[in-house]
DSSP file (Angstrom, degrees, kcal/mol; ACC not computed):
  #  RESIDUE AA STRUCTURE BP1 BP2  ACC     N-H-->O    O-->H-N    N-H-->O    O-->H-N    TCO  KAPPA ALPHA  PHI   PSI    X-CA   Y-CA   Z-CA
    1    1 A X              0   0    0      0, 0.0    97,-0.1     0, 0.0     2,-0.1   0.000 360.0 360.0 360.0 115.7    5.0  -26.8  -13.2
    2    2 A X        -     0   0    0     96,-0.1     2,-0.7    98,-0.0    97,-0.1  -0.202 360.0-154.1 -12.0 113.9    6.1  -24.0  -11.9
    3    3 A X        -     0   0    0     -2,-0.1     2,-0.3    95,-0.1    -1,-0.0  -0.970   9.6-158.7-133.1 124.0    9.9  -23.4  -12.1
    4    4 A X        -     0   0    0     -2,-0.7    33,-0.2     1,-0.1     3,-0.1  -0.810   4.3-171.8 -82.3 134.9   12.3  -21.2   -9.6
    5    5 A X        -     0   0    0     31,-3.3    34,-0.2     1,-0.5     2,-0.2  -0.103  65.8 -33.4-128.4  31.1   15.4  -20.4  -11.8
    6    6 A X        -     0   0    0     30,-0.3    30,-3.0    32,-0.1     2,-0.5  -0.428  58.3-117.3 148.8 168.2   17.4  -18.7   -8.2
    7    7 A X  E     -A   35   0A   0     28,-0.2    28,-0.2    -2,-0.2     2,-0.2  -0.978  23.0-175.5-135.6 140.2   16.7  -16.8   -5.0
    8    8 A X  E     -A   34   0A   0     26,-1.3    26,-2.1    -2,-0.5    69,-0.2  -0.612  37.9 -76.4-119.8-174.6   17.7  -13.7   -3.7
    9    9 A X  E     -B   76   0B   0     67,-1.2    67,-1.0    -2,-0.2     2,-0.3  -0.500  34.0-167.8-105.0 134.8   17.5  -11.8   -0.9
   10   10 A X  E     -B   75   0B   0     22,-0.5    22,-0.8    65,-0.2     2,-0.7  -0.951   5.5-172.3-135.1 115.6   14.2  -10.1   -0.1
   11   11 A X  E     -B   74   0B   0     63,-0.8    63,-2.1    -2,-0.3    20,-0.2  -0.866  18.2-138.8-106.0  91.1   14.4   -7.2    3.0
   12   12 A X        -     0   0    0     -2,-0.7    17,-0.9    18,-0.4     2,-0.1  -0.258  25.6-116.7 -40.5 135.6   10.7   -5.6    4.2
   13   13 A X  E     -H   28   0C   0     15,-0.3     2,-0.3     1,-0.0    15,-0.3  -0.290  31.2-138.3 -79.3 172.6   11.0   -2.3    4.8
   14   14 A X  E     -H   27   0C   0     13,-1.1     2,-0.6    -2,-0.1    13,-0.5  -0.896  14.4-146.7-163.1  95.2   10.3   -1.9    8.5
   15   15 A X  S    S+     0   0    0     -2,-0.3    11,-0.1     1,-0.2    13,-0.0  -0.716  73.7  24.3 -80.5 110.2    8.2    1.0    9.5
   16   16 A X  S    S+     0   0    0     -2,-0.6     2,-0.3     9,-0.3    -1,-0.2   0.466  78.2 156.8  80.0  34.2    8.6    2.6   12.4
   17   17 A X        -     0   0    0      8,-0.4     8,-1.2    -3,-0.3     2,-0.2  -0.773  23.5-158.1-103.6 156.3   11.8    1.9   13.0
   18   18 A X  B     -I   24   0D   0     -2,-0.3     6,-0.2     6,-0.2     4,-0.1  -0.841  11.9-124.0-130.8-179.7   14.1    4.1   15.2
   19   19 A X    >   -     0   0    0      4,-1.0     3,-0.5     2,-0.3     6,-0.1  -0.313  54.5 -78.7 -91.0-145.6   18.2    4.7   15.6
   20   20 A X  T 3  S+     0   0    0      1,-0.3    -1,-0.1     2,-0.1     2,-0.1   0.332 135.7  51.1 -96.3  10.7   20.3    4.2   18.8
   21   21 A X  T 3  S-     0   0    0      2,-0.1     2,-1.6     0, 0.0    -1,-0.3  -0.609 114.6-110.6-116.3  78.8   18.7    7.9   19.7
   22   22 A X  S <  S+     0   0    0     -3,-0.5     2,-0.3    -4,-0.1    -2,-0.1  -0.123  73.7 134.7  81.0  24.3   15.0    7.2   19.1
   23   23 A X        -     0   0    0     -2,-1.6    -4,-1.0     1,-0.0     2,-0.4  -0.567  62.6 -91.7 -24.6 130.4   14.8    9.1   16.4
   24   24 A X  B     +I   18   0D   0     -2,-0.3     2,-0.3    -6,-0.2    -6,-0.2  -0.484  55.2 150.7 -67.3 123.6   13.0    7.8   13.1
   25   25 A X        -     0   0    0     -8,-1.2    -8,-0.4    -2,-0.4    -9,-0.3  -0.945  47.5 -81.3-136.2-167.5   14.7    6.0   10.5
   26   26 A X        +     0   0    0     -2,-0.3     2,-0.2   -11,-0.1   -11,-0.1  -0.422  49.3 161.2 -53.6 126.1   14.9    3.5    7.8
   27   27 A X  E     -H   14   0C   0    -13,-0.5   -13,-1.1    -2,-0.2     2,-0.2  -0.852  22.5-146.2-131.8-164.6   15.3   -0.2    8.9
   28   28 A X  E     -H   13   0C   0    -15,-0.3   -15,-0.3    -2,-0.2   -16,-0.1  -0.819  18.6-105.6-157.1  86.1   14.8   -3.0    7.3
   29   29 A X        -     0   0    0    -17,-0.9     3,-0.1    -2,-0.2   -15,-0.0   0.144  56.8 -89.7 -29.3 139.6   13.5   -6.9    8.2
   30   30 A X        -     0   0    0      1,-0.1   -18,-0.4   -19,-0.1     2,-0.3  -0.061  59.3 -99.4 -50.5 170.7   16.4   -9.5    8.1
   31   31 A X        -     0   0    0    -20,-0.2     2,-0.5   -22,-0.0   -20,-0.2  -0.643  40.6-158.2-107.3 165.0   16.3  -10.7    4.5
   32   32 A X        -     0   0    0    -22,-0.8   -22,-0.5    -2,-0.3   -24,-0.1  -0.990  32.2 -90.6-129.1 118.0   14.4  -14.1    3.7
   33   33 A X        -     0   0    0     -2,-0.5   -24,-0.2   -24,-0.2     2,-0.1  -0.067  39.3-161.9 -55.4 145.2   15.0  -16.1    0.8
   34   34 A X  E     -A    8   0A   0    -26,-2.1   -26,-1.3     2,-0.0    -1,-0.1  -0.731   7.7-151.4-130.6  90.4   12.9  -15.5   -2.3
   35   35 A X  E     +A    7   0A   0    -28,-0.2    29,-0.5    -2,-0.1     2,-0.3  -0.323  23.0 174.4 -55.8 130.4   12.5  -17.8   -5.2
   36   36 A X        -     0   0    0    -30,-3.0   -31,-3.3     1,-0.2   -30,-0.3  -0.924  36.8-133.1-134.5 170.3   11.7  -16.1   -8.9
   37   37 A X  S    S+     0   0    0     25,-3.1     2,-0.4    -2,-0.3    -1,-0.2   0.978  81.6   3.9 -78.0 -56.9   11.4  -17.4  -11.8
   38   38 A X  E     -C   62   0B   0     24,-0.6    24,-1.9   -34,-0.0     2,-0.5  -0.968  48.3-148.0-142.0 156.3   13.6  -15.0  -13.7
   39   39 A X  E     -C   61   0B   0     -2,-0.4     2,-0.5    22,-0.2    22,-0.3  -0.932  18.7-162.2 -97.3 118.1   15.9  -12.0  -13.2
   40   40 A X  E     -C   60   0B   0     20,-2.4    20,-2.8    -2,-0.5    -2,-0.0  -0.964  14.2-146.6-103.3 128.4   16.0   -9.3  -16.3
   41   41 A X  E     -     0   0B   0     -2,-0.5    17,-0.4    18,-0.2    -1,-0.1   0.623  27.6-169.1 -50.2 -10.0   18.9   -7.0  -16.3
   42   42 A X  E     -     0   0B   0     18,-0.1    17,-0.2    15,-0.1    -1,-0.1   0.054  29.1 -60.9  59.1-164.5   16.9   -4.4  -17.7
   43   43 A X  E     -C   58   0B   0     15,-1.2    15,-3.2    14,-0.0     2,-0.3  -0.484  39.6-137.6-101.1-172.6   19.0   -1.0  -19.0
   44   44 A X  E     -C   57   0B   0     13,-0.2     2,-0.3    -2,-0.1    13,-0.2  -0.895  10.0-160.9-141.7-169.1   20.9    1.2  -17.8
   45   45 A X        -     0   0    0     11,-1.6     2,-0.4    -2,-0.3    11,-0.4  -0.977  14.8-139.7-161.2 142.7   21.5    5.3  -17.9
   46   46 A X        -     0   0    0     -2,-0.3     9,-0.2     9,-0.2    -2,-0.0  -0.884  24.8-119.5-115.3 106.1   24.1    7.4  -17.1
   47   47 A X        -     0   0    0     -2,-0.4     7,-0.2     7,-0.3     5,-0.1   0.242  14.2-156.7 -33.7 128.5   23.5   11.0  -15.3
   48   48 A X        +     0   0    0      5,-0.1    -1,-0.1     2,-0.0     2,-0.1   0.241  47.4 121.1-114.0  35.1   24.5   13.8  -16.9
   49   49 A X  S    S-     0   0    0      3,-0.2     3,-0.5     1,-0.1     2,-0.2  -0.452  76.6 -90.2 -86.7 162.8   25.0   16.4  -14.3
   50   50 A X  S    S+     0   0    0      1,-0.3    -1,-0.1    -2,-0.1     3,-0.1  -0.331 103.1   3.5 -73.5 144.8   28.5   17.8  -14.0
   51   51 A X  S    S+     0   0    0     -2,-0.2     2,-0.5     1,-0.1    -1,-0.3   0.723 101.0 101.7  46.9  13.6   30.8   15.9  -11.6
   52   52 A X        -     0   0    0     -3,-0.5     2,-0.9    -5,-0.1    -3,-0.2  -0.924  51.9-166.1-110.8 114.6   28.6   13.3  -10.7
   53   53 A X        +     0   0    0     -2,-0.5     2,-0.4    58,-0.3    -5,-0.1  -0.825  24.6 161.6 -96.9 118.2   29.3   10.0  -12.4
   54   54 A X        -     0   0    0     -2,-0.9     2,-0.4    -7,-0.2    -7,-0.3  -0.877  31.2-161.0-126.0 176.0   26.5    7.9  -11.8
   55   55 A X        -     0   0    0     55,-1.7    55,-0.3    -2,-0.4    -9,-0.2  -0.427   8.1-166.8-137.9  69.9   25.1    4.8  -13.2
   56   56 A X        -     0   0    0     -2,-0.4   -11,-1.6   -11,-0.4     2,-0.3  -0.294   6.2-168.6 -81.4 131.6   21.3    3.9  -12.5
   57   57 A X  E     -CD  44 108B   0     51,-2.5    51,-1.9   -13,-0.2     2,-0.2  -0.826   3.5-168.8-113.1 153.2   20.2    0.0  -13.6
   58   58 A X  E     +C   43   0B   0    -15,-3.2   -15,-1.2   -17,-0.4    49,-0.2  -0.767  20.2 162.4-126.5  95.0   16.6   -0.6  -13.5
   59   59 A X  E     -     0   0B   0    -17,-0.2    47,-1.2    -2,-0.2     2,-0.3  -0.348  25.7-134.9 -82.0-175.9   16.0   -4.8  -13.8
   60   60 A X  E     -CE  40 105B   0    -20,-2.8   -20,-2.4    45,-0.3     2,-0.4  -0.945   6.7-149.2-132.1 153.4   13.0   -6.7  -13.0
   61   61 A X  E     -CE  39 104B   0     43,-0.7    43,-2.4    -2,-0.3     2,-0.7  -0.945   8.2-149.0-137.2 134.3   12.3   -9.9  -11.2
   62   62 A X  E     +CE  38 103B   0    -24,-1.9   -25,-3.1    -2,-0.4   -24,-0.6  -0.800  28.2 165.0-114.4 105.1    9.8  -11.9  -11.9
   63   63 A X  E     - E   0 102B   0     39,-1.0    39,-2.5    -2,-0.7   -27,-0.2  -0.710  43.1 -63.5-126.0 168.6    8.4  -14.0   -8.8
   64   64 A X        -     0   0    0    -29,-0.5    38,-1.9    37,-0.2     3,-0.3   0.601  49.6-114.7   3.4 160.6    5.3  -16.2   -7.7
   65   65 A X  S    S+     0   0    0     36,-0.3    -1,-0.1    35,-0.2    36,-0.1   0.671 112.1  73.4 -89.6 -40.7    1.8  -14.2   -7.5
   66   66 A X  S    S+     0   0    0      1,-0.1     2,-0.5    36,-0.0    -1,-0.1   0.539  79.4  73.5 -32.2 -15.4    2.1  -14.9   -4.0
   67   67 A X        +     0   0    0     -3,-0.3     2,-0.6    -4,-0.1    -4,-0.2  -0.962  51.9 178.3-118.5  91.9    4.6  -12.6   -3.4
   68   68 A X        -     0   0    0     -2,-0.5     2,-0.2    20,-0.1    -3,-0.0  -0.898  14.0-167.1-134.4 100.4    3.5   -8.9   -3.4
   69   69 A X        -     0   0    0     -2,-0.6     2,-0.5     1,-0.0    19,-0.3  -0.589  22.7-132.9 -89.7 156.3    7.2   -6.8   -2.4
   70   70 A X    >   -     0   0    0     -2,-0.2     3,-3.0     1,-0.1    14,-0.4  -0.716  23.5-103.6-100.3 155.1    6.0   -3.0   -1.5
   71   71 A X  T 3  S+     0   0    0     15,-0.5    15,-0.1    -2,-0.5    -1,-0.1   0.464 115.7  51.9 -53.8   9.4    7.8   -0.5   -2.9
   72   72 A X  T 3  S+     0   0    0     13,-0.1     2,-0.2     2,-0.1    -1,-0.2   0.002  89.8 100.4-125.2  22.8   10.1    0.8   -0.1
   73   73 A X    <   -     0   0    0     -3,-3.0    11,-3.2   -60,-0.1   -61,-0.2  -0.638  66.5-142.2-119.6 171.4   11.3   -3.0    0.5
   74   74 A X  E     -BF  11  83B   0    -63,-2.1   -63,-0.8    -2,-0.2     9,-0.2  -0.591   5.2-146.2-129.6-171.4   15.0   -4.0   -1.3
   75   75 A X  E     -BF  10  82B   0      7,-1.7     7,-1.4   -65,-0.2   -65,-0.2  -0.803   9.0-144.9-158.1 104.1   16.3   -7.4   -3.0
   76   76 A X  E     +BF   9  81B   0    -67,-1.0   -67,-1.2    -2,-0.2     2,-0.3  -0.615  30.0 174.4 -76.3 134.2   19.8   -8.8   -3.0
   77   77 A X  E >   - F   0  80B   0      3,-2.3     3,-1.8    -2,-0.2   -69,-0.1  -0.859  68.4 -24.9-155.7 101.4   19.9  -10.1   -6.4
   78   78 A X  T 3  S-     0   0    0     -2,-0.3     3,-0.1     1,-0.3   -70,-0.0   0.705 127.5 -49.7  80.5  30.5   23.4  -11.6   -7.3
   79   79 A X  T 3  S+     0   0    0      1,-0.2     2,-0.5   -70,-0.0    -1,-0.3   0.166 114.0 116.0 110.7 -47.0   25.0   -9.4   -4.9
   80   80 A X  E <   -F   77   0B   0     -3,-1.8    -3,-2.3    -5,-0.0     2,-0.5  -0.816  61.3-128.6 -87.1 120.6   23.5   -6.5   -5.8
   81   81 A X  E     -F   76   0B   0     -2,-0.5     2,-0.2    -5,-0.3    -5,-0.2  -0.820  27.0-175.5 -96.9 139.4   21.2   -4.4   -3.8
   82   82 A X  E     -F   75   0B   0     -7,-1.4    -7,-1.7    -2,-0.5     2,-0.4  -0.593  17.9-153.0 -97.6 139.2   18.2   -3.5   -5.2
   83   83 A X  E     -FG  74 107B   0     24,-1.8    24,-3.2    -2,-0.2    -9,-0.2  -0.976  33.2-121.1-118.9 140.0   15.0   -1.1   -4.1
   84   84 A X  E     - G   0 106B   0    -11,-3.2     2,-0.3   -14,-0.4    22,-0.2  -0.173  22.7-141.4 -72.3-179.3   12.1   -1.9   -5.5
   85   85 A X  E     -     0   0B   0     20,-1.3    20,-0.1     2,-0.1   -13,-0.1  -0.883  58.8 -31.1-120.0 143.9   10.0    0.9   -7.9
   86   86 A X  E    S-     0   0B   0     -2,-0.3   -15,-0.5   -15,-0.1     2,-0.3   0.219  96.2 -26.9  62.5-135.5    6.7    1.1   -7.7
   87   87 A X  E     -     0   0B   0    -17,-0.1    18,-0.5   -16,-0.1    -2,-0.1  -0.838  64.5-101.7-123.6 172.5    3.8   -1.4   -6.9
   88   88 A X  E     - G   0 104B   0    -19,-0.3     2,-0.4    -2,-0.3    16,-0.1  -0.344  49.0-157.2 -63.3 165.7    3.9   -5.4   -7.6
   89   89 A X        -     0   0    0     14,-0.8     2,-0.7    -2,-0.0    14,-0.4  -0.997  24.0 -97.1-146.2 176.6    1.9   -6.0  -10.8
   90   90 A X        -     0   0    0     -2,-0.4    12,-0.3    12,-0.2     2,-0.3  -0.779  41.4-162.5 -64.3  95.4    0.1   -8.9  -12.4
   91   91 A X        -     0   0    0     10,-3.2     2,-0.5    -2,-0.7    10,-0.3  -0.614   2.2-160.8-101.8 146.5    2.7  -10.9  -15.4
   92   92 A X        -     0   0    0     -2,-0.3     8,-0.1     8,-0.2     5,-0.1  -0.917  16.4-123.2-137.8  96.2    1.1  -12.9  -17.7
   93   93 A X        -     0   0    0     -2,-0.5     7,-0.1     4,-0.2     6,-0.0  -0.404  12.5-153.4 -59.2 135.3    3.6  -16.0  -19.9
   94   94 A X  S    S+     0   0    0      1,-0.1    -1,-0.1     2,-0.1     3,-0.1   0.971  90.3  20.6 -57.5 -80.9    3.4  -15.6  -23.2
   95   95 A X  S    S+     0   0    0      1,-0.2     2,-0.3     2,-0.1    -1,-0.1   0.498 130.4  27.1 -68.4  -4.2    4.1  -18.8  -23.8
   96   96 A X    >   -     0   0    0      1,-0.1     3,-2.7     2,-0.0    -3,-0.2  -0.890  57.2-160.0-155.2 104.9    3.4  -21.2  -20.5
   97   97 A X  G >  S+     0   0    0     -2,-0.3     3,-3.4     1,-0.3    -4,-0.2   0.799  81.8  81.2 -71.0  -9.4    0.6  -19.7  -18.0
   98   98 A X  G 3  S+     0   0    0      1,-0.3    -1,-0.3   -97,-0.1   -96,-0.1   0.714  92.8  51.5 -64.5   0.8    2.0  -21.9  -15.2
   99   99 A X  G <  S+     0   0    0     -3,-2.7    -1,-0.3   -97,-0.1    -2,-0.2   0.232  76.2 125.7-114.3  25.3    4.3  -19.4  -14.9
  100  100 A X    <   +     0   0    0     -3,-3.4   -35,-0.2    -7,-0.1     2,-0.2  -0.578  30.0 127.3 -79.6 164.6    2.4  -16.5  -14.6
  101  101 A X        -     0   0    0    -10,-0.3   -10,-3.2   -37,-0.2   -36,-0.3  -0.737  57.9 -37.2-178.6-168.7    3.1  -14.3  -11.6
  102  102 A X  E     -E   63   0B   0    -39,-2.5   -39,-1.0   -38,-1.9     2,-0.2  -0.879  44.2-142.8-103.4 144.4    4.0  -10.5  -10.4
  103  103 A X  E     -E   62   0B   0    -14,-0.4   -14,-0.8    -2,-0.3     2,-0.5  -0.762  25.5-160.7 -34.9  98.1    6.4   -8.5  -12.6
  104  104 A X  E     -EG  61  88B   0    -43,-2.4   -43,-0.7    -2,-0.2     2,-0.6  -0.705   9.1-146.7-145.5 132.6    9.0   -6.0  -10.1
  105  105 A X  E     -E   60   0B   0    -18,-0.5   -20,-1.3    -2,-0.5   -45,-0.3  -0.442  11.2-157.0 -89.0 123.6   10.6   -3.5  -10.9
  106  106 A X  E     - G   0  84B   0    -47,-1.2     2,-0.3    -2,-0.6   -22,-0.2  -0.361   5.1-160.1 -92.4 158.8   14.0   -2.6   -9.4
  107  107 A X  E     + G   0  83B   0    -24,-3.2   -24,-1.8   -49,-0.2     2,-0.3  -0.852  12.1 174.8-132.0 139.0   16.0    0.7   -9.0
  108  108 A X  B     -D   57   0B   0    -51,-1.9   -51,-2.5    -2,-0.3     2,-0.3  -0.895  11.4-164.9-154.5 134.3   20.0    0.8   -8.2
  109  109 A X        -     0   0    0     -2,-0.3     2,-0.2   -53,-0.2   -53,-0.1  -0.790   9.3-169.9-127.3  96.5   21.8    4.1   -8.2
  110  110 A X              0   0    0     -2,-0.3   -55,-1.7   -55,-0.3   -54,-0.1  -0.445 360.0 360.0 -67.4 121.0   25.7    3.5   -8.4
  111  111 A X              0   0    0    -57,-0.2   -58,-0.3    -2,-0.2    -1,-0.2   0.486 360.0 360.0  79.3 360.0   28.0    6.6   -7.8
């Protein structure tokens, strides 16, 4: 059996989007609930350019195989928003294959 251990916020990037001059920019689909199995905080790093403090966390979410976020799409996850990295990928439980799924990795740049 399958187990959701919380849901966060999941927002499709939305291409083709324009502002309130027709101009192109970013938007974003209303956000949708997403069940995962588990959230890891992953690290973090601090930039070492002069006068900038910043603080980038990278976590991962681990959700359904159903569930394939693209990389330009975000994740409210405990509050926090996240943009994903990269592509979904394939996760494999060590110990309990009903919970294999996709593996994604998330980007947050603080400061």
């Amino acid at each position: 059996m399958r187990r959701i251990s919380e849901t966060v916020g999941w927002e499709r990037f939305e291409a083709g989007a324009t502002d309130s001059h027709g101009n192109p920019a970013e938007g974003w689909l209303p956000s949708v609930p997403l069940g995962i199995y588990a959230f890891n905080p992953g690290g973090t790093e601090e930039t070492l350019f002069p006068g900038h403090e910043r603080v980038i966390s990278t976590p991962t979410i681990y959700v359904p195989s159903d569930k394939i976020l693209s990389p330009q799409d975000r994740v409210n996850v405990r509050g926090e928003l996240y943009e994903v990295q990269g592509v979904t990928r394939d996760f494999r439980h060590p110990f309990n294959s009903s919970m294999n799924g996709c593996s994604v990795d998330l980007k947050r740049v603080e400061g």
